[in-house]
Every structure is written in structure tokens, then in C-alpha cells.
C-alpha positions as CSV (number, residue, x, y, z in Angstrom):
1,X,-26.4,133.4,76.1
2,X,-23.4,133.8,74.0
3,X,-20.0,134.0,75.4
4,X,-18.6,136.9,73.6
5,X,-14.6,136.8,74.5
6,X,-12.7,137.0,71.0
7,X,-12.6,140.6,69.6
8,X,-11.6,140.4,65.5
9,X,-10.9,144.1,64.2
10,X,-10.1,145.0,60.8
11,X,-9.0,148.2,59.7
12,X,-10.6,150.0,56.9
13,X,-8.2,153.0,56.4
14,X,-5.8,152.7,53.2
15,X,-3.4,155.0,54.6
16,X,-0.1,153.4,55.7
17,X,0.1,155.3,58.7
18,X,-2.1,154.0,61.8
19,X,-2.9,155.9,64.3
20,X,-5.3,156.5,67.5
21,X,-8.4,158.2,65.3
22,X,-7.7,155.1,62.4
23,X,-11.1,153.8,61.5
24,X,-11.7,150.2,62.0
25,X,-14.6,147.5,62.3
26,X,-15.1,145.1,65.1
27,X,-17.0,142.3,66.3
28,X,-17.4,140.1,69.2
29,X,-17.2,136.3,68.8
30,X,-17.4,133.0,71.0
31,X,-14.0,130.7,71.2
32,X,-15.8,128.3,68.5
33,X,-16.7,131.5,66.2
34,X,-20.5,132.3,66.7
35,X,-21.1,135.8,65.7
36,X,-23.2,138.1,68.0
37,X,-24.6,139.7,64.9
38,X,-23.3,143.4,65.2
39,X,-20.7,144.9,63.2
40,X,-19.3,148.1,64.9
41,X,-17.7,150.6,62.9
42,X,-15.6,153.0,65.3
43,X,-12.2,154.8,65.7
44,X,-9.5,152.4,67.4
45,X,-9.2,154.3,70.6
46,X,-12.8,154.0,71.5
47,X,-12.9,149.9,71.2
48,X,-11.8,149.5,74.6
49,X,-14.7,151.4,75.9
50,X,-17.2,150.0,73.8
51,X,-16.5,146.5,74.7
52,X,-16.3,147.4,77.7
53,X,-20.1,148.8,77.6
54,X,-21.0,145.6,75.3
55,X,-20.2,143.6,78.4
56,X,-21.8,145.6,81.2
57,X,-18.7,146.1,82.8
58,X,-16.2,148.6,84.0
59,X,-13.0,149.1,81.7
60,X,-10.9,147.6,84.4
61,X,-12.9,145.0,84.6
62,X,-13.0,143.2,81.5
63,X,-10.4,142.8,78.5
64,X,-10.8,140.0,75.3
65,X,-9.4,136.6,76.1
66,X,-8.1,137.1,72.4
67,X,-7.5,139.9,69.9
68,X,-7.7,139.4,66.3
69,X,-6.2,142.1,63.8
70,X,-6.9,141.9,59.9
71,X,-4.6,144.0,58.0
72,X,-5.0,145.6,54.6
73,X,-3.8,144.4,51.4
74,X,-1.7,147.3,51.1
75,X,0.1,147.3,54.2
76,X,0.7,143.5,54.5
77,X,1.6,141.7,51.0
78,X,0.7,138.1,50.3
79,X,1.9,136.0,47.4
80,X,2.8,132.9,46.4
81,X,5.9,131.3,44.8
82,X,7.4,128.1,43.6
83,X,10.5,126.7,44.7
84,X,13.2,125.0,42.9
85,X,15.6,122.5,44.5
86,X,18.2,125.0,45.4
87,X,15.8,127.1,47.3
88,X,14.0,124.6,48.5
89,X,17.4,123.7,50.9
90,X,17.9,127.1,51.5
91,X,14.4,129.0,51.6
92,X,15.0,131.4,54.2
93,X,17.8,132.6,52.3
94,X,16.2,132.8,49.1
95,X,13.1,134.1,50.0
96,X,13.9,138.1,50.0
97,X,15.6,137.7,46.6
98,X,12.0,135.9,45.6
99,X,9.6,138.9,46.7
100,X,12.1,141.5,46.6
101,X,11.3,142.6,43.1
102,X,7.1,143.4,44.3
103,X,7.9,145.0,47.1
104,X,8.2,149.6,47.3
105,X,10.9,149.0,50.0
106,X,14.1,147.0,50.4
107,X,13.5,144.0,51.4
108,X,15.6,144.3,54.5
109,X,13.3,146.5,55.8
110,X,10.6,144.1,55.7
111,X,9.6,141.6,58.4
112,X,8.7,138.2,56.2
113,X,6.5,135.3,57.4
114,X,6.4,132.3,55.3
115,X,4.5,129.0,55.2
116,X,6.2,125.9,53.0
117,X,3.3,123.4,51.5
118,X,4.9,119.5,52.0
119,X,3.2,117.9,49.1
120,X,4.8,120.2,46.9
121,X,7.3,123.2,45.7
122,X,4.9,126.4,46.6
123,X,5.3,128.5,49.3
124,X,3.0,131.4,50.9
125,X,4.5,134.5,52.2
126,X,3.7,137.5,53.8
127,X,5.5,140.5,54.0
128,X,5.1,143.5,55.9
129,X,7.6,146.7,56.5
130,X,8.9,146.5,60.2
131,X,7.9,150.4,60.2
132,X,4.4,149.8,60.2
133,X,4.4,145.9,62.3
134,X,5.9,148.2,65.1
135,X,3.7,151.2,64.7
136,X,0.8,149.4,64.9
137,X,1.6,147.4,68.2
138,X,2.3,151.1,69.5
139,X,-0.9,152.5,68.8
140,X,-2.7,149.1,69.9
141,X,-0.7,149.2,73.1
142,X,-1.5,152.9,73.6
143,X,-6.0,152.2,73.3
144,X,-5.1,148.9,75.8
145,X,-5.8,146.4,73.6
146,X,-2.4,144.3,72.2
147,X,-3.0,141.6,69.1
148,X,-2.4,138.5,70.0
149,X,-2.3,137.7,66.3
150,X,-2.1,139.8,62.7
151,X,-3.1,138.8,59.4
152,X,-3.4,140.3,55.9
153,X,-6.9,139.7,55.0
154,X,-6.1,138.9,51.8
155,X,-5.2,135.4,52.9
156,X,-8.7,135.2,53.8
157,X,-9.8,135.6,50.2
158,X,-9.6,132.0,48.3
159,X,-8.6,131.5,44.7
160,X,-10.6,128.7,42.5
161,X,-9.0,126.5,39.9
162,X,-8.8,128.4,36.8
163,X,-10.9,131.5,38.1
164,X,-10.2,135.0,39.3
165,X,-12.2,135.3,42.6
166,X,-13.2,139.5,42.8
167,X,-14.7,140.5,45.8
168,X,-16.1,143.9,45.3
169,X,-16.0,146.6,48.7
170,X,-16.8,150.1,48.6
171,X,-13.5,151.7,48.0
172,X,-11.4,148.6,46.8
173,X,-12.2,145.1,45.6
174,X,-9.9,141.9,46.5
175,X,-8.4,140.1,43.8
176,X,-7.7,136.6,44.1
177,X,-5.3,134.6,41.1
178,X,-4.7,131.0,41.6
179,X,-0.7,130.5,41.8
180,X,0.2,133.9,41.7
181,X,-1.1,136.2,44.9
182,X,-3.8,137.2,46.9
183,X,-4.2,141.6,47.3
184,X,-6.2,144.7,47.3
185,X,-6.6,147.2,44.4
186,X,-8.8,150.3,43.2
187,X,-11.1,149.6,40.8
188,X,-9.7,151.4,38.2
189,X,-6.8,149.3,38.4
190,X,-8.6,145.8,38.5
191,X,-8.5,146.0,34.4
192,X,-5.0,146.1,34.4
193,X,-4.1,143.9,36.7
194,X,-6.2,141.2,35.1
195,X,-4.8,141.9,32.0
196,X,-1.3,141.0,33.3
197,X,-1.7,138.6,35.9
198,X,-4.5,136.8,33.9
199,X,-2.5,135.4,30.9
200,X,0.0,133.3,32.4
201,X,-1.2,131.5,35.2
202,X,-0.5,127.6,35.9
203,X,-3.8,125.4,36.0
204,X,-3.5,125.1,39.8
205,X,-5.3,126.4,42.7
206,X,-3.9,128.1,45.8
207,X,-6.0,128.9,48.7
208,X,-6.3,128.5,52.3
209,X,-6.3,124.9,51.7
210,X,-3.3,122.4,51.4
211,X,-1.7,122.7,48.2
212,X,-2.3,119.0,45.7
213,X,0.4,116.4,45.7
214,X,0.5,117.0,42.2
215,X,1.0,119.9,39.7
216,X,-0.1,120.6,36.2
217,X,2.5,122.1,34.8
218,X,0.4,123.4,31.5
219,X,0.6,127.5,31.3
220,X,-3.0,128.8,30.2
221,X,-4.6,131.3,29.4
222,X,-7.4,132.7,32.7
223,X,-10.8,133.4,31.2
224,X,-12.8,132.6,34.1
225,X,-13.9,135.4,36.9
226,X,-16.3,135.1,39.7
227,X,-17.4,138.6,40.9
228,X,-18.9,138.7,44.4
229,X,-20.2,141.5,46.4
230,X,-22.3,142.1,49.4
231,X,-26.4,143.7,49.4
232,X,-25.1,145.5,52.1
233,X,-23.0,148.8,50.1
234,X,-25.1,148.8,46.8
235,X,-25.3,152.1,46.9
236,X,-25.8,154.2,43.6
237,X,-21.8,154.8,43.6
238,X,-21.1,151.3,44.4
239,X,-23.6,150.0,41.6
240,X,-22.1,152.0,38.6
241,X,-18.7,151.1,40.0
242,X,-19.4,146.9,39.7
243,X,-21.3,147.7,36.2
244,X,-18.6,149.4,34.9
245,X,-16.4,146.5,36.1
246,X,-18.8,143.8,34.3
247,X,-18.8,146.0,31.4
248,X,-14.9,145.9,30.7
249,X,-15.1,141.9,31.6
250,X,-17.9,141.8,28.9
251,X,-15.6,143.7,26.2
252,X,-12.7,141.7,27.3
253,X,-14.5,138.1,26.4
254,X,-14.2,136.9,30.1
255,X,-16.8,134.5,31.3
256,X,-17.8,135.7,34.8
257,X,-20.2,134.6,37.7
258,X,-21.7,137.0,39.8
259,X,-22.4,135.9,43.5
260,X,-24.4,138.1,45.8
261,X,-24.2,137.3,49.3
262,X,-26.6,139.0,51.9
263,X,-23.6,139.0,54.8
264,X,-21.0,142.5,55.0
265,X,-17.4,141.6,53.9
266,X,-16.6,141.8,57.8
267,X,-18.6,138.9,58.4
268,X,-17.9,136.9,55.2
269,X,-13.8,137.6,56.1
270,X,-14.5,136.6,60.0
271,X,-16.3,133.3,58.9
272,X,-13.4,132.4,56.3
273,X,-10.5,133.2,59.7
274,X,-12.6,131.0,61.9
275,X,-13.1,128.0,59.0
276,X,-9.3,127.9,58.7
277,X,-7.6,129.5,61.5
278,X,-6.4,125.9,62.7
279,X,-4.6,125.2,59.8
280,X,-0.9,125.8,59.8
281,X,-0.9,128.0,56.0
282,X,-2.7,130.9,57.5
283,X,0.3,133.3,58.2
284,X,0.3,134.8,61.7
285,X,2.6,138.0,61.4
286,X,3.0,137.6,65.4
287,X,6.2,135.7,65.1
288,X,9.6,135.8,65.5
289,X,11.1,139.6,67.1
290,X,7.1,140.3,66.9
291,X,5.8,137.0,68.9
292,X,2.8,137.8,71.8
293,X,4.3,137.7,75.2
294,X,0.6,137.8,76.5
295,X,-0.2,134.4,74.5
296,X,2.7,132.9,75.7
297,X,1.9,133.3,79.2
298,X,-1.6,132.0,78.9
299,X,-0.8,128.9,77.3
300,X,2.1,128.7,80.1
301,X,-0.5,129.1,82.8
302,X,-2.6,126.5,81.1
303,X,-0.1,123.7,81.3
304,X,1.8,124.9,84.2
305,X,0.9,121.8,86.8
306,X,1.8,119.3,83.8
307,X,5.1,121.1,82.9
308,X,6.4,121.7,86.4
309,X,6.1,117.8,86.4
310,X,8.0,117.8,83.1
311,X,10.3,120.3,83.9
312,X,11.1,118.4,87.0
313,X,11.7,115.2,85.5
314,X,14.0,116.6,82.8
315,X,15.8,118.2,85.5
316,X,16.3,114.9,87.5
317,X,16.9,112.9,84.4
318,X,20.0,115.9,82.8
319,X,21.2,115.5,86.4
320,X,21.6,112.0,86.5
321,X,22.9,111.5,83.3
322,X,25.7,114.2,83.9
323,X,26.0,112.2,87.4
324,X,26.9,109.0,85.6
325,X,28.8,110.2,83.0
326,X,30.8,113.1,84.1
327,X,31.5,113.4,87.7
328,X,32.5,110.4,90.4
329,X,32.1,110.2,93.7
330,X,31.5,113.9,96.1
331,X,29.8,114.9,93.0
332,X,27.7,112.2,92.4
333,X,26.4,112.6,95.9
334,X,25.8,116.1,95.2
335,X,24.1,116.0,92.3
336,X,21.6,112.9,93.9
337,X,20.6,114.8,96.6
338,X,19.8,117.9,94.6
339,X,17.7,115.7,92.8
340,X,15.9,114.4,95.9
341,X,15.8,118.0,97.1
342,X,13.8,119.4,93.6
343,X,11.6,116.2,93.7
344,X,10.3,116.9,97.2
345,X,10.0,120.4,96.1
346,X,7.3,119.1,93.8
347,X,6.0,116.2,96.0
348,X,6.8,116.8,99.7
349,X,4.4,114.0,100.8
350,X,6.4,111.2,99.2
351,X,7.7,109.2,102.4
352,X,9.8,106.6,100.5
353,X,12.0,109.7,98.6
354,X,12.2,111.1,102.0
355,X,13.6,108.2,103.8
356,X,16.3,107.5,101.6
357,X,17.2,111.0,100.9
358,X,17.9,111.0,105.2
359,X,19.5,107.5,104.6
360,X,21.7,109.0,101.6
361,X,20.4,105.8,100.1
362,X,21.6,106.8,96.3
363,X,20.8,103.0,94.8
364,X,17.1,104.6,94.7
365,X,16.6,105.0,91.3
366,X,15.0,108.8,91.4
367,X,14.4,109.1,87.6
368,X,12.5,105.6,87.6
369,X,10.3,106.5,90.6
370,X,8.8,109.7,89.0
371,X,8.7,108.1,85.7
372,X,6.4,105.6,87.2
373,X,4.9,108.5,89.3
374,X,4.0,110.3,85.9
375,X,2.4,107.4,84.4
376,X,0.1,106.7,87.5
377,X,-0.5,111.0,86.1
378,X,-1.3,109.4,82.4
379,X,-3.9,107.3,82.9
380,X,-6.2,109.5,84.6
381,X,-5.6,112.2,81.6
382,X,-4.5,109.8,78.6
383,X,-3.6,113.2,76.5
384,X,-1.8,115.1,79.4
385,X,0.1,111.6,78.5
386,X,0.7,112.4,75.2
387,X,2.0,115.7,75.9
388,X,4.4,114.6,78.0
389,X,5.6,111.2,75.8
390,X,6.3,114.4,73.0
391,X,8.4,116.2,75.3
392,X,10.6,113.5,76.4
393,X,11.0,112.3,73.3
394,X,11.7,116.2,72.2
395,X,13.7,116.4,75.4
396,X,15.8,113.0,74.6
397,X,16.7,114.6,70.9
398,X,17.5,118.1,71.9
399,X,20.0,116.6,74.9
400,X,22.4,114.6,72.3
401,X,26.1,115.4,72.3
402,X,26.1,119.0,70.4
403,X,22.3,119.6,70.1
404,X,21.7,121.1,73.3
405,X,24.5,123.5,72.4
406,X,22.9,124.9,69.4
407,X,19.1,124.7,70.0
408,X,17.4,128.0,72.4
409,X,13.8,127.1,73.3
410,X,11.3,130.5,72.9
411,X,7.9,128.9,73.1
412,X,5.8,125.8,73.5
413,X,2.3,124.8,73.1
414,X,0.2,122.0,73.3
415,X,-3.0,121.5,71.3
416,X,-5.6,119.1,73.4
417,X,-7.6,118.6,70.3
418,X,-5.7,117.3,67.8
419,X,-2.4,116.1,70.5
420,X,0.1,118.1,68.3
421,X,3.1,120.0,70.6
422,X,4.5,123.2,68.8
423,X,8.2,124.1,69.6
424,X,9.3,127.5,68.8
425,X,13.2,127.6,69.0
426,X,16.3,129.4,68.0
427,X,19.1,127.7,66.3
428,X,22.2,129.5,65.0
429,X,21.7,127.8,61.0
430,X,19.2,126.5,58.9
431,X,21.3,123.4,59.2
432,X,20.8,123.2,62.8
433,X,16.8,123.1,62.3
434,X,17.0,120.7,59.2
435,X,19.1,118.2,61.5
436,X,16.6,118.5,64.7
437,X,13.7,117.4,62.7
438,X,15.6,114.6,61.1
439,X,16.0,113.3,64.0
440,X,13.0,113.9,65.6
441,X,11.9,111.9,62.2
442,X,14.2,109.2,63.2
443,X,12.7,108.2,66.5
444,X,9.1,107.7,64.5
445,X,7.5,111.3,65.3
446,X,5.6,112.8,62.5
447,X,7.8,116.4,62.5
448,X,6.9,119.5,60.3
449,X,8.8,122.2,60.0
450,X,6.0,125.1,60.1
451,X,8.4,128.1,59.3
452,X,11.4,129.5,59.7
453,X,12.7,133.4,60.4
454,X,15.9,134.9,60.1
455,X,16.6,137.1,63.6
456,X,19.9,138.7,64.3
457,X,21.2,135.6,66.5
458,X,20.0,133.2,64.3
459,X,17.2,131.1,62.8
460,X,14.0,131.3,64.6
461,X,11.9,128.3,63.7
462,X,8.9,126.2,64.5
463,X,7.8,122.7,64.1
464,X,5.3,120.7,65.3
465,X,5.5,117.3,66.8
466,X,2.6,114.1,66.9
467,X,3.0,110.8,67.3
């Protein structure tokens, strides 16, 4: 039977206003992405119950180990730019002058999530107005069910190399241009909006995927457009409103494809989120000031036996060092038996520890015994290993003269599959971040920074770590 523990919603409405009564669709999905077949179309206040009745189950029972929430084109802009050297140094900085001139509202009034491609100079980002991010948290808060991520789901629509991608709905159709943006518009307007984002596109290919090493940098004309729609709303409306469409495409000279798929858009958007949710350029708008406590915790719980062994160890290994290097003598002997006191917090069977702690025997090298002790841990879980040889290393960087001073952990994960360890931190200046990973480059980890966001304290950014 299948597991059905990750809800996906997206919301139909247009309106920028979400509320309690806001119409949605919904489905239920295993952790690796198997559909149960069922699309639900409801209001947002009644999903809680209906799950709950989906599972057999009492509402207090029962709750989504995660929450998906795809957002419309019109309330969360996506787009893609190209940066120049200058920028490149500076990107958080330059980004709101970059967008500012698409956007309806100032730009300071917009919470912006961006994602910087290595190979090359583009960069996706995602803006949304912190009006509505904070409204709809309310409202999803208020029916019991919190996101534990948000995406525009026009980052789930894919360009192709020298072709507009349309994917006709009922009330709107999502236009894809390579280079330029991914977004949502009436169909009276897709005419138009051809007509000017058509005719000066680069010969390059943005989507989902990684971004090419290299860039043609030819400007030419886009004559190409695959139309795709689903069996599922051909109704009489929706028929005259795609032949209408092909009509002006024939009068224009564009050469189009047309690609009918049997699936609803729900299910052809849910299959493109769970293809490519892993990868690091799909733009989760739960970041920064808007970050999910509730994901935190669970990935907390997760690793808590392996991190209170961490934890410890850093502990014993900050107090040593300070020990040797700062204070002599009553202090010394002080700070070693506060050590022996937090290690048999965490091992209170250890003999040896406790016969020289009673002996005051400080010549016992604490810091090498659990090193040895947490090795002994490695080889019965070689990746809990990993994670740990990260964080040390992470731990070793972030301790230098100055560093610990200007770097604020916020969150950490681990991910089992591919042994990557995410740091989310907060560091005064972009300077501060550029120098972390620089060294974290220096002692032979492969560092990327994932994103950065200006906060009122600082620079909230995250990279992510592998050996």
C-alpha cells in the first residue's frame, strides 16, 4: 500500500489576496514521489479535514510529514539574468537594481531568493512581495497546515534551446523563454509577449538543469514554439482558446509543435518538483526571515545522537584550546574538569575518564580519547563518519582568530544520500561569506556557495560542504 505522507498544493486563484475560502488543488504523495492518482480540488480550509478522512484518521491524529506549496506566476516572479564581473562580487547587492525595473512594487518591499549557476554568469531569482509571503503563512497557519517549502511553479516549467515552451491551462497558459524568464499570462496577452520577448533571445537554454560551461553569445531571432496542453480541460471554451492561439502563431510564421499529454497540469507540475527537487537551482522561498522552524527541528531530531557527540567534542576541543592558550594554572584545572564533567554527561559508563577525573589526572588527553571514541562510532556507520569529518573540518575553519566572531550558525543539515552537509549562517558582509568558503576551499572541501540574503543584521547565506 502506498505511503501517502507528502501533501503538494497549488493554488489556482489569480487574485493576490489569499485567504481561508482560496481555491486550491492537492494531492497526496510517497517520500520518493509516487502519486496516489487523485487530484482534489477544494478550498484551503477544508484540506486538513480531508486528509485527514484520506487517512482514516482523526484530525489530531494525523498531519503531512511534509507540505509542499506551488505558487502562481503572478504572485511569485521568476527570471533569469546575467552577471557581469562587478556584480558577480557583489550579487546581493546588485540584484534588486537587476529585477527592480519588472517588478509593480519597490523592490524593497520584496523578499528575493536567488540561485547563482558555477559554470557560468546567469543567475535565477525569485521574487515575491513580503505582503503576500507573510499572508500566506497566516492563512496556512490559521487551516493547521504550515509549508515547509514554497515555490513559484513557474520554475517548474522548462525552457528548450531555441523554443518557447507554452503550456496551455484553462484560465492562463505558462510561457517559458530560454535566457530570459519563466511566468504566467492570459491568453490574450501571449501574442504580445512573444512578440517582445521572442526577438532577442541568446541561443542558450535555461531550465531546471545546470546551466552549460559555455555560452553562445549570437543574439537570434526565436521562431520555434512548442504548445502543450492537457486532454483533461478541452472543453469547447478551452478548444477555441488554443485554436485561436495556433492561428496567430500560423499568421506570425512561427514553427510550432503541439504536444498533448493525457496527465492534468497538477500532475505534470508535481512530476517535474519531484524530478528536480534535489537539485540546488529550484528556489525554495522558505529562506532567510521566512525559513521553517518545523523542518529545522525534524532534521535536528534526526541527527540529534550524532550531534550531541559532535557538539560535545567541539565543546571539549574550544575548551582545551582556550585552556592551553589563554589561561594557566586554577584555570586550566577548571576548564579540564568541566570537560571531564560534559564528557561523562554523554558517557557516564566510561571508567578510565572517571578515574582520573577523581585523580585530577589532567595529563589524560580528553580531546584524543573521544576522538578515538568517535571513530570506534565511524566504522559501524561509515557516513555518520562523514558527517562528522565535515563538521570538524567546518568546526576547525569557523574557530580561526576572527572567524568565530563574525560567523552566527541558523541551520544545519546533513544529506545521507549524496554525504553533502548544508550550513545556513549569518555573517555581517558578503565578505565575511566569500572568505569562509575560501577557506573551507583551502583545506580540500568542495564548498558551494548556494545563496545568499540580505536580513537586517546581516548576510544570511548557505553553502554546502563534501569531501
Amino acid at each position: 500500500m502506498l505511503t501517502k505522507d507528502i501533501l503538494l498544493v497549488r493554488i489556482l486563484s489569480s487574485d493576490t489576496t489569499i485567504h481561508r475560502k482560496t481555491v486550491v488543488e492537492w494531492g497526496a504523495f510517497s517520500k520518493s514521489g509516487e502519486f496516489d492518482g487523485h487530484v482534489y480540488t477544494t478550498q484551503l480550509d477544508e484540506i486538513k479535514q480531508q486528509w485527514c478522512q484520506l487517512h482514516e484518521a482523526n484530525e489530531k491524529e494525523i498531519s503531512p510529514n511534509r507540505v509542499i506549496l506551488l505558487l502562481p506566476g503572478n504572485l511569485a516572479v521568476h527570471s533569469f539574468h546575467t552577471l557581469n564581473g562587478g556584480q558577480k562580487k557583489h550579487i546581493h547587492s546588485a540584484l534588486p537594481y537587476m529585477i527592480e525595473d519588472s517588478l509593480a512594487e519597490d523592490v524593497e518591499q520584496m523578499h528575493l531568493v536567488s540561485h547563482v549557476y558555477k559554470k557560468t554568469d546567469k543567475v535565477s531569482l525569485v521574487a515575491i512581495s513580503h505582503t503576500v509571503i507573510q499572508a500566506i503563512l497566516s492563512v496556512c497557519e490559521e487551516v493547521a497546515f504550515a509549508p515547509d517549502s514554497i515555490y513559484s511553479e513557474c520554475q517548474l516549467v522548462r525552457s528548450q534551446e531555441d523554443t518557447a515552451v507554452l503550456i496551455a491551462d484553462k484560465l492562463k497558459v505558462f510561457m517559458a523563454i530560454p535566457s530570459q524568464a519563466s511566468f504566467t499570462l492570459d491568453y490574450e496577452a501571449v501574442p504580445f509577449a512573444l512578440s517582445q520577448r521572442g526577438g532577442n533571445c541568446q541561443n542558450n537554454a535555461v531550465g531546471l538543469e545546470e546551466v552549460g560551461a559555455e555560452e553562445d553569445k549570437v543574439s537570434q531571432r526565436i521562431s520555434h514554439a512548442l504548445l502543450k496542453y492537457s486532454l483533461d480541460f478541452l472543453s469547447n471554451t478551452s478548444n477555441e482558446k488554443i485554436n485561436t492561439l495556433k492561428q496567430w502563431l500560423n499568421a506570425q510564421g512561427w514553427l510550432y509543435e503541439e504536444q498533448v499529454f493525457e496527465s492534468s497540469i497538477f500532475e505534470l507540475l508535481a512530476r517535474e518538483y519531484f524530478e528536480h527537487h534535489k537539485k540546488t537551482d529550484l528556489i525554495n522561498l522558505r529562506q532567510g526571515s521566512y525559513r521553517c522552524p518545523k523542518r529545522a527541528s525534524r532534521i535536528m531530531a534526526k541527527w540529534r545522537p550524532v550531534l550531541m557527540l559532535a557538539i560535545c567534542w567541539l565543546v571539549i576541543e574550544v575548551s582545551i584550546m582556550a585552556g592551553q592558550g589563554i589561561y594557566f594554572g586554577d584555570r586550566a584545572n577548571k576548564l579540564w574538569g568541566a570537560s571531564a564533567n560534559l564528557y561523562l554527561n554523554v558517557f557516564p559508563q566510561d571508567q578510565q575518564v572517571k578515574s582520573a577525573k577523581a585523580r585530577n589526572q589532567q595529563s589524560f588527553n580528553l580531546q584524543r580519547w573521544l576522538e578515538n571514541r568517535l571513530k570506534k562510532t565511524g566504522k559501524t556507520n561509515s557516513r555518520d563518519n562523514v558527517f562528522l569529518i565535515l563538521l570538524h573540518q567546518l568546526s576547525m575553519v569557523t574557530s580561526q582568530q576572527g572567524m568565530a566572531v563574525t560567523i552566527t550558525p541558523q541551520a544545519m543539515a546533513f544529506n545521507n544520500e549524496f554525504s553533502r552537509l548544508s550550513f545556513e549562517f549569518l555573517a555581517p558582509h558578503l565578505e565575511s561569506v566569500n572568505k569562509l568558503v575560501s577557506e573551507l576551499r583551502e583545506k580540500g572541501l568542495q564548498t558551494h556557495l548556494d545563496n545568499t540574503n540580505q536580513s537586517k543584521t546581516g548576510v544570511i547565506a548557505k553553502i554546502t560542504i563534501a569531501r
